[in-house]
C-alpha positions as CSV (number, residue, x, y, z in Angstrom):
1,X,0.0,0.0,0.0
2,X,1.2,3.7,-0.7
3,X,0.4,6.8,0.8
4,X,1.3,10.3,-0.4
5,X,1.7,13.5,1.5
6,X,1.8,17.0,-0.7
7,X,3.1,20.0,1.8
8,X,2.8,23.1,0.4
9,X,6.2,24.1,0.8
10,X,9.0,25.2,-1.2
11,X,12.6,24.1,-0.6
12,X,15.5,21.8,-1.6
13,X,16.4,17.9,-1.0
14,X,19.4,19.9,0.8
15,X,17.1,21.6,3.1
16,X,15.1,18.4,3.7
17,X,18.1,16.3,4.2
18,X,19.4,19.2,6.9
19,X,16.3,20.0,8.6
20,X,14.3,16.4,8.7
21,X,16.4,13.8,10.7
22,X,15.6,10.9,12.5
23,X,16.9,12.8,15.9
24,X,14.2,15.4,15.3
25,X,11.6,13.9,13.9
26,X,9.2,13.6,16.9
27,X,9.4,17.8,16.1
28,X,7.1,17.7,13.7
29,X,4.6,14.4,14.3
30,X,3.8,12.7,17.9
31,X,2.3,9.5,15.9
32,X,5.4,7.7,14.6
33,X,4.0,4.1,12.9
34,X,6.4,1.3,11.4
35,X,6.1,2.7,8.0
36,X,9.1,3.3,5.0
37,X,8.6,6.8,3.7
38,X,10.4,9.0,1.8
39,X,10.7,12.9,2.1
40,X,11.8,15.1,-0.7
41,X,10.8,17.8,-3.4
42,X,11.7,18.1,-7.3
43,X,9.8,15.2,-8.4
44,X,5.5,14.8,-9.5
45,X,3.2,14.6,-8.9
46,X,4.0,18.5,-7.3
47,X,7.8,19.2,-8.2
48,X,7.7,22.8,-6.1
49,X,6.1,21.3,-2.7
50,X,7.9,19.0,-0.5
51,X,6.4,14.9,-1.2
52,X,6.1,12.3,1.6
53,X,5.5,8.9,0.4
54,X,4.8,5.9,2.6
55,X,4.4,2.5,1.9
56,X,4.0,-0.3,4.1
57,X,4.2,-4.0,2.2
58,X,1.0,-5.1,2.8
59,X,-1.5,-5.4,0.1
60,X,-4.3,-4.7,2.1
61,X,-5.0,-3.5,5.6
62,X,-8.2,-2.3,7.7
63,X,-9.8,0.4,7.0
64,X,-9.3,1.8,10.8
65,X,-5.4,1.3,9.6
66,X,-5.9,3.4,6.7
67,X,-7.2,6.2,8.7
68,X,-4.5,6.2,11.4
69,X,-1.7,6.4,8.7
70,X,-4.0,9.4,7.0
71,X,-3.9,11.3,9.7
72,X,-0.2,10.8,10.6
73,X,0.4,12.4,7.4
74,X,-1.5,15.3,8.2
75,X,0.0,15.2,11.4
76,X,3.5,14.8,9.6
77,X,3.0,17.2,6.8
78,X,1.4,20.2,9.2
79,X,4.9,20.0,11.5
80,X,6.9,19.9,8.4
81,X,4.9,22.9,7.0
82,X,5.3,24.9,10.1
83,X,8.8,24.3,10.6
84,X,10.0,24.9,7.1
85,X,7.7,28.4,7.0
């Protein structure tokens, strides 16, 4: 399953790999889940905002699952928004 994040923000993969760390990422989201993800800009669907992509390998998963990792990337993509502003 994939998940994508668009953050209306503009910046560079050198800001994002300088700013966003694993050290500091409880800065900007409280609900941390098992998930891969990715965080970068440049590249579509929205090459001037900042893209988080999560995937978990599972094909399917509960809908109460589905919502939980929707709202960590609201969670995720507001602290990202507010720190990078």
């Amino acid at each position: 399953m994939e998940f994508f994040k668009i953050v209306d923000v503009r910046t560079t993969e050198k800001a994002i790999q300088k700013k966003l760390t694993l050290g500091n990422l409880e800065e900007f989201c409280e609900s941390i889940f098992p998930l891969a993800w990715t965080i970068t800009t440049g590249y579509p669907p929205a090459r001037e905002k900042i893209i988080v992509h999560l995937t978990i390998n599972r094909e399917r998963k509960q809908e109460e699952f589905v919502e939980e990792i929707q709202l960590f990337l609201e969670d995720l993509g507001n602290g990202i928004a507010s720190y990078f502003s």
